[in-house]
C-alpha positions in Angstrom: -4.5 -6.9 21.0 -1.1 -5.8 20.0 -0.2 -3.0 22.9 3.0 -4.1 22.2 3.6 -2.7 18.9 1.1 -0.2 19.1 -0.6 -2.0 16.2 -4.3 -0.7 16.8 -5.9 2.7 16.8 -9.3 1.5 17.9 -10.3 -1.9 18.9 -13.8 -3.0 18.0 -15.3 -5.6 16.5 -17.8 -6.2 13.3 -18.9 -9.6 13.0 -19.0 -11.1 9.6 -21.4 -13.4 8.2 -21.4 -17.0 9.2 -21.2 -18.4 5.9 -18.8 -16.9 3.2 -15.2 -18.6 1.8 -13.4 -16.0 4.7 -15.5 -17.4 7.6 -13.2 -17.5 10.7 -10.9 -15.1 9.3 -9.7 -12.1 11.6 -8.9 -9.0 9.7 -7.6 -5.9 10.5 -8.3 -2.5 8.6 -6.2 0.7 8.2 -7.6 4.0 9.8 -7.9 5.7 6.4 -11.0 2.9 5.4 -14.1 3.9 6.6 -16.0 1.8 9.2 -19.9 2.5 10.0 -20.1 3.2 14.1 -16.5 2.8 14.6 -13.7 6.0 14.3 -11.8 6.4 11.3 -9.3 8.3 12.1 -6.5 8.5 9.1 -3.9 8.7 12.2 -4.3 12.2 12.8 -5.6 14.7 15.4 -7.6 16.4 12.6 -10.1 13.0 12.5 -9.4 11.9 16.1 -13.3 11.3 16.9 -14.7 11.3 13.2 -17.2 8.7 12.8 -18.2 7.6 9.6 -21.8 6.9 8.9 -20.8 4.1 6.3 -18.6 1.2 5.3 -16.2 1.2 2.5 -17.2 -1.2 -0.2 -14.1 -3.5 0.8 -15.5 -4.0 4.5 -18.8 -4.8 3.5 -17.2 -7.3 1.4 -15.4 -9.2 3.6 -18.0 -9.1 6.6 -20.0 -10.7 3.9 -17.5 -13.1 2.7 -17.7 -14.0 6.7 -14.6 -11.9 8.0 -14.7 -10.4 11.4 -12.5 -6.9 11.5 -11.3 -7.1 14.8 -9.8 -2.8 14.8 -8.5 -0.2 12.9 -4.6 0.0 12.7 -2.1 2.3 13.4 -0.4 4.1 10.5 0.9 7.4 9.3 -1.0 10.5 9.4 -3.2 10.3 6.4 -1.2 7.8 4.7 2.1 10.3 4.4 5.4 8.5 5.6 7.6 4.9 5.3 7.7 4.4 8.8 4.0 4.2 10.6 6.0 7.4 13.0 3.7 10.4 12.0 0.8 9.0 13.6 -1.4 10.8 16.6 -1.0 8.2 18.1 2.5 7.3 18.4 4.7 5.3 16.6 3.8 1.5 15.7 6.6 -1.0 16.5 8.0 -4.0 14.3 7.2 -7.4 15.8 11.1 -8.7 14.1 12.3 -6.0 16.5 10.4 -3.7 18.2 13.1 -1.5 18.0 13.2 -0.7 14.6 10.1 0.7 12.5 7.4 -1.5 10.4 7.3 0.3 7.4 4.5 2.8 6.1 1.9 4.1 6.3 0.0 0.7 6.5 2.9 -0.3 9.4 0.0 -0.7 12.0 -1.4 -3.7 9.2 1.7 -5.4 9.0 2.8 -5.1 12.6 -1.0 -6.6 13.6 -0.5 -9.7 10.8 3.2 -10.2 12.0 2.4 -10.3 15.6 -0.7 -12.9 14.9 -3.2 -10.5 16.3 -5.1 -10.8 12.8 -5.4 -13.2 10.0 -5.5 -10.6 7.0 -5.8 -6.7 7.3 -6.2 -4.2 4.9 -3.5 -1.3 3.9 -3.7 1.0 1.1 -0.6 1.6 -1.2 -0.2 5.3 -2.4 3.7 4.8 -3.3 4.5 1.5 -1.7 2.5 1.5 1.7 1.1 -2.0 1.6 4.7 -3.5 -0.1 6.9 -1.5 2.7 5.8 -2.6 5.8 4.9 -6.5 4.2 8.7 -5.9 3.8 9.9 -4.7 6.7 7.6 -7.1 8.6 8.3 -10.1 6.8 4.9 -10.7 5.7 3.2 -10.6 2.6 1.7 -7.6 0.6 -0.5 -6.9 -2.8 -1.0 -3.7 -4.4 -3.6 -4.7 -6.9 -3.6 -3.1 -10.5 -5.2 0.2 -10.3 -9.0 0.1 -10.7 -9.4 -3.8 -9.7 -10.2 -2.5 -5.9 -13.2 -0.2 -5.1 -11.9 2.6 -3.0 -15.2 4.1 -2.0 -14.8 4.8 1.6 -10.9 5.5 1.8 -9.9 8.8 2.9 -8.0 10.0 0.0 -4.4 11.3 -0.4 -3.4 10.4 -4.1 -6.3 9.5 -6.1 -4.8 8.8 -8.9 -2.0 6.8 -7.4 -3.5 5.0 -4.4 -5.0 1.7 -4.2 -6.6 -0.6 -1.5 -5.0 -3.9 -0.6 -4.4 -7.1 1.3 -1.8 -8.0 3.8 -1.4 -11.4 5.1 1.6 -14.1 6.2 1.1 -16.2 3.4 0.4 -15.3 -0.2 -2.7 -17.8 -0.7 -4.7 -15.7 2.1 -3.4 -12.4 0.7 -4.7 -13.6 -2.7 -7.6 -15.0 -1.0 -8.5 -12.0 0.1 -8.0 -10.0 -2.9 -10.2 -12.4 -4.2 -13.1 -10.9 -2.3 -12.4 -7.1 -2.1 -11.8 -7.1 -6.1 -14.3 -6.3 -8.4 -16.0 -2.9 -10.3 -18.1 -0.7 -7.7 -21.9 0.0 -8.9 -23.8 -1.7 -6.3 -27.3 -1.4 -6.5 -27.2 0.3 -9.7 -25.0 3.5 -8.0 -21.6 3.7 -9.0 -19.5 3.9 -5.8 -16.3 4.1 -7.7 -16.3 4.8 -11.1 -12.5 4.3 -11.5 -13.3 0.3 -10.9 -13.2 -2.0 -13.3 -13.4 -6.1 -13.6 -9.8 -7.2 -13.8 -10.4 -10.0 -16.2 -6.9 -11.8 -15.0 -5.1 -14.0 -17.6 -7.6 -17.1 -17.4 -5.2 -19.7 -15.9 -7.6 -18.6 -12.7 -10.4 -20.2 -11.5 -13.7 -18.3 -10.7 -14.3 -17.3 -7.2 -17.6 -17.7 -5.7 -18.9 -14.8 -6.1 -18.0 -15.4 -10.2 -15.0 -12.9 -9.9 -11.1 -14.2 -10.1 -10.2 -16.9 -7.7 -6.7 -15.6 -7.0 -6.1 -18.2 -4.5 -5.7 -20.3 -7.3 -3.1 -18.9 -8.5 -0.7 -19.4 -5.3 0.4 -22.8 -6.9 4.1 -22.3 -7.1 4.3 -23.3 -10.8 6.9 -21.0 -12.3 8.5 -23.2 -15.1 9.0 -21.5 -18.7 8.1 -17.8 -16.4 10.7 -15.0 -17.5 11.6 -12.8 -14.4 13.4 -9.2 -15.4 16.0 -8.3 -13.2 16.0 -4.4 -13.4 20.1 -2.9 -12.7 18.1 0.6 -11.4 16.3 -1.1 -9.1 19.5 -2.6 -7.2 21.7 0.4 -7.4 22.2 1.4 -4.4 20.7 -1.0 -2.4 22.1 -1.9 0.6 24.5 -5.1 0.0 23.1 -7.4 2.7 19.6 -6.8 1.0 21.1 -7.5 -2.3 22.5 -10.6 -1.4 19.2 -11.8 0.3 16.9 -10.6 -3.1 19.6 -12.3 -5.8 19.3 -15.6 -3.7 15.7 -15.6 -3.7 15.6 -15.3 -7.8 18.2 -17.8 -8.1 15.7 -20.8 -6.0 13.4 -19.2 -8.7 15.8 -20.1 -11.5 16.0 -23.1 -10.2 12.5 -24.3 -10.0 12.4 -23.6 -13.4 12.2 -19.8 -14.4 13.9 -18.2 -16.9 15.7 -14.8 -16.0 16.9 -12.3 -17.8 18.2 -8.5 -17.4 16.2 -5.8 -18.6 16.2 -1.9 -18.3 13.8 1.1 -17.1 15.9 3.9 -17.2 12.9 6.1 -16.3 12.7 4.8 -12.6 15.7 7.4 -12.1 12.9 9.7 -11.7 9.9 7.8 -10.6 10.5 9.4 -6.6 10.1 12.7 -8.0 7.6 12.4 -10.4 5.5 10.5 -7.8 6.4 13.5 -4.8 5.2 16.2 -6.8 2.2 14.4 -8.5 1.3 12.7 -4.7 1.9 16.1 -2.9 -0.1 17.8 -5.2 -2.9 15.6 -5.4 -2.8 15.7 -1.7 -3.0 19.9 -1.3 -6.4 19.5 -2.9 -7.8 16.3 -1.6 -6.7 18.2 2.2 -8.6 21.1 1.7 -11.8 19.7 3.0 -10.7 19.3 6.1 -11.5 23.4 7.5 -13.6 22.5 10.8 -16.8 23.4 8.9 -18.0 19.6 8.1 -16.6 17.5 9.7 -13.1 16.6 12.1 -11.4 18.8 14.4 -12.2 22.7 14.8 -10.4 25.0 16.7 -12.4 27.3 19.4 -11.5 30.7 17.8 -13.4 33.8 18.3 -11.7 35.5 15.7 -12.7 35.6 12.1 -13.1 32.9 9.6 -9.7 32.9 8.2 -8.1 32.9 12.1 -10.4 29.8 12.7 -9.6 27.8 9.9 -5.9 28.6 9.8 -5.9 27.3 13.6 -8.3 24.1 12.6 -5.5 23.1 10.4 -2.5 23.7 13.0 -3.8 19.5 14.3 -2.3 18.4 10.5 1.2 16.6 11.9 4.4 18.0 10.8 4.6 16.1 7.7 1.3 16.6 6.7 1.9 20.6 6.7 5.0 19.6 4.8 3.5 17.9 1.8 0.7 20.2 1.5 2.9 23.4 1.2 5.1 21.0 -1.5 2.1 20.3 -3.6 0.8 23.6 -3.2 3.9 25.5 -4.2 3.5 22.8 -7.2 0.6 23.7 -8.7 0.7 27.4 -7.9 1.0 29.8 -11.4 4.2 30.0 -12.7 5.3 26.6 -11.0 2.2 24.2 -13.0 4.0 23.5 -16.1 7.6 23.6 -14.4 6.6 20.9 -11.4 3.4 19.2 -12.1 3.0 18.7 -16.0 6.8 17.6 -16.2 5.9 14.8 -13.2 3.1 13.6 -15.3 5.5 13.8 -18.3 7.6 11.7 -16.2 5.0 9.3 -15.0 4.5 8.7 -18.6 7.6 7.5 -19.5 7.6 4.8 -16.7 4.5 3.6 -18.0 6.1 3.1 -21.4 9.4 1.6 -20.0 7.4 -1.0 -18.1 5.2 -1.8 -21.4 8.6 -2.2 -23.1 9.6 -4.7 -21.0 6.8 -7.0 -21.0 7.1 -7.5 -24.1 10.0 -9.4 -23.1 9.4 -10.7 -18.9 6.2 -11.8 -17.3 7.1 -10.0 -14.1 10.0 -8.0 -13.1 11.6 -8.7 -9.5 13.6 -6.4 -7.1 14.1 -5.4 -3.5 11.3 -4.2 -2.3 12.8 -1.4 0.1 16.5 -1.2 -0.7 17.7 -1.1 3.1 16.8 -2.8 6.4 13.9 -1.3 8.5 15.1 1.6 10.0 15.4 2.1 14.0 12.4 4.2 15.7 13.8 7.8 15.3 16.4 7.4 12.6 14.3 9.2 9.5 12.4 11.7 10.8 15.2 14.2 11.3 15.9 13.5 7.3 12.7 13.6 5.4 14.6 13.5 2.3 16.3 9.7 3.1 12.6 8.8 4.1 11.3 9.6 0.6 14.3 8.2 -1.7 13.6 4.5 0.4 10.1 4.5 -2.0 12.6 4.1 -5.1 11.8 1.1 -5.9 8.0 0.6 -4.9 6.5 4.1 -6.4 7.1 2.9 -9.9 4.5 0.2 -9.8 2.2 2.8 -8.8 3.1 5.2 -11.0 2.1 2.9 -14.0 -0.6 1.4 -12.3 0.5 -1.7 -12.1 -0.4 -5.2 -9.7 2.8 -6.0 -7.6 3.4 -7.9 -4.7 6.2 -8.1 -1.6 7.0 -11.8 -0.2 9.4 -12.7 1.8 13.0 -13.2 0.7 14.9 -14.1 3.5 16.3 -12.5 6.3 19.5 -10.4 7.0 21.3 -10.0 9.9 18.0 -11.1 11.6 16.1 -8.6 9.7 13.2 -9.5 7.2 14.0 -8.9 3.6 10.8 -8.3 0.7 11.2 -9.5 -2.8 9.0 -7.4 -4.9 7.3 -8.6 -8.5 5.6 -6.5 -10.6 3.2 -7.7 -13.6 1.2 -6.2 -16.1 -2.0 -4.3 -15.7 -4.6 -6.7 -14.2 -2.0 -9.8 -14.3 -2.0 -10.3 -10.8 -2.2 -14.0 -11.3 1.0 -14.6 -12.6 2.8 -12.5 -9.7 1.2 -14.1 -7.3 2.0 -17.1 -9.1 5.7 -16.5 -8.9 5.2 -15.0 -5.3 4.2 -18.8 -4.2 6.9 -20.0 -5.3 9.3 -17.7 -3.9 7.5 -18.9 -0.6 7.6 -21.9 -0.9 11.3 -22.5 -2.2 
């Protein structure tokens, strides 16, 4: 496997089924999605030998749809970072140039598609982790609408905000394999995830053969009469050479027959605040299972319960410690109304910008990461320039929307990600508009 880049936490195998529209395929799945018999171990210390006694829902899908998951990848403790670098395990390295960062947290995903050690893989996408490292890797990246993806069996850290998605080096397999993992979650009559629903899509689709969305279908390149957005907020600031690189990308778009056209979301100003203290604070509570009485690491304390658990929760990783005290001190009295209720406020009004202006655009394109992939190292000393580099991908989940990161180009060597957003459940048309992007 990938030793190289440090792609895989554990490397075993499930066999998939011998028959299914993904037979043959190789996938890889992030730490944070449960695997029966095999550790999951969110990239942390606190998990390091956890074994889960069941599947998610996505894993059993794709084994059945004939996949083989071939390990569980590298990524940032419990999903928290944009650089795969607070892992246990040590940092994962980008295949463009192992000495620069993949993205995060789903970095071990990417790395493992971009190096060819794996077909597809799986990554989950709290505030961009999925688009980041497709970015940053030069691969390709979904973050489905909210809801369309069962996420019974990831380990949360947003609830609200995260969702479960493909990675892959071509955005036909990505939607391929969205194709399989989407779909609402009772099975047997039990619902699994109530929060999942059946997408619907816009119809241009053809049905898949399990009668859900063929999104595969959909990777046909045929953008003519499509109106892209071009947001101002979301290249402010950018770095130039990424600017350069996204703007040449929408212009092949223009010319295979797009329309584009500039539109505004003046909310997005906020959208890496509102998403901290909503994802920080969702993450204080969803962490506070994790006391050495269940389940996962526990410290060898003779002294009394409060010693013990205090020192059970001294194996969280720097950053982990860090946005639990954030979301904490959040949602503590006196600070509910001031912090948390004026993020949701916040959240709000992205929601409406976005409905605004697709009334107007089918999708809405951007950088995907407004900078290059960082070198191993350079962030962690400045948590602060770590966070604002999710300006442009926590929107999307903020609104709950389907976007996607292809490949733009390349600057000074680097990969570059063009991100499109669409409406709720209209991941068609941006993987429509993806395609073509690819194939310009």
């Amino acid at each position: 496997m990938a030793t190289e880049y440090n792609a895989f936490i554990t490397e075993e195998t499930i066999e998939g089924d011998e028959d299914g529209p993904l037979a043959g395929t190789t996938v890889a799945v992030k730490d944070n999605i449960s695997t029966e018999g095999i550790r999951t171990t969110c990239g942390s210390e606190m998990l390091a030998d956890y074994v889960p006694p069941y599947s998610a829902t996505v894993v059993d899908r794709l084994t059945d749809a004939g996949a083989t998951v071939v390990g569980k990848t590298n990524m940032d403790e419990f999903g928290m970072g944009t650089t795969t670098e607070t892992s246990a395990f040590g940092p994962t390295r980008n295949p463009a140039d192992p000495d620069r960062v993949p993205g995060g947290s789903s970095g071990g995903s990417a790395a493992a598609v971009a190096a060819g050690e794996a077909d597809v893989a799986l990554g989950s996408d709290t505030g961009g982790s999925v688009r980041c490292p497709a970015a940053f890797c030069g691969v390709v990246g979904i973050k489905p609408t909210y809801g369309l993806v069962s996420r019974y069996g990831l380990v949360a850290y947003a609830n609200s905000l995260e969702q479960i998605g493909p990675i892959a080096s071509t955005v036909e397999e990505a939607a391929e394999a969205l194709s399989v993992i989407a779909g609402p979650d009772p099975n047997d009559g039990t619902t699994r995830d109530p929060t999942s629903v059946d997408g619907g899509g816009d119809g241009d689709a053809d049905a898949g053969a399990d009668g859900g969305i063929d999104y595969a279908a959909a990777a046909d390149g045929d953008v003519d009469g499509l109106t892209v957005g071009v947001p101002t907020e979301l290249f402010e600031g950018a770095d130039e050479r990424v600017v350069e690189t996204v703007e040449d990308a929408i212009a092949d778009l223009e010319a295979q027959g797009a329309e584009t056209t500039e539109t505004s979301l003046p909310s997005v100003e906020h959208a890496v605040q509102a998403y901290y203290v909503i994802a920080t604070s969702e993450a204080s509570s969803n962490l506070a299972r994790f006391d050495g009485v269940r389940y996962g690491h526990r410290a060898d304390s003779d002294e009394n319960w409060n010693e013990s658990f205090a020192e059970t929760r001294e194996a969280f990783g720097s950053e982990v410690k860090r946005r639990i005290l954030l979301g904490t001190y959040a949602l503590s009295a006196g600070y509910h109304d001031e912090y948390y209720a004026k993020a949701q406020d916040a959240r709000e009004w992205v929601r409406q910008d976005f409905e605004e202006a697709f009334a107007d655009v089918d999708v809405i394109a951007s950088p995907t990461m407004p900078v290059l992939p960082f070198e191993l190292g350079e962030s962690l000393d400045d948590p602060l320039r770590m966070y604002l580099a999710d300006a442009n991908t926590t929107p999307a989940n903020l609104a709950n929307l389907p976007a996607i990161s292809v490949p733009a180009g390349e600057a000074d060597g680097l990969p570059v990600g063009l991100q499109l957003v669409g409406p709720k459940f209209d991941e068609e048309t941006v993987i429509r508009a993806a395609s073509a992007v690819e194939d310009r």
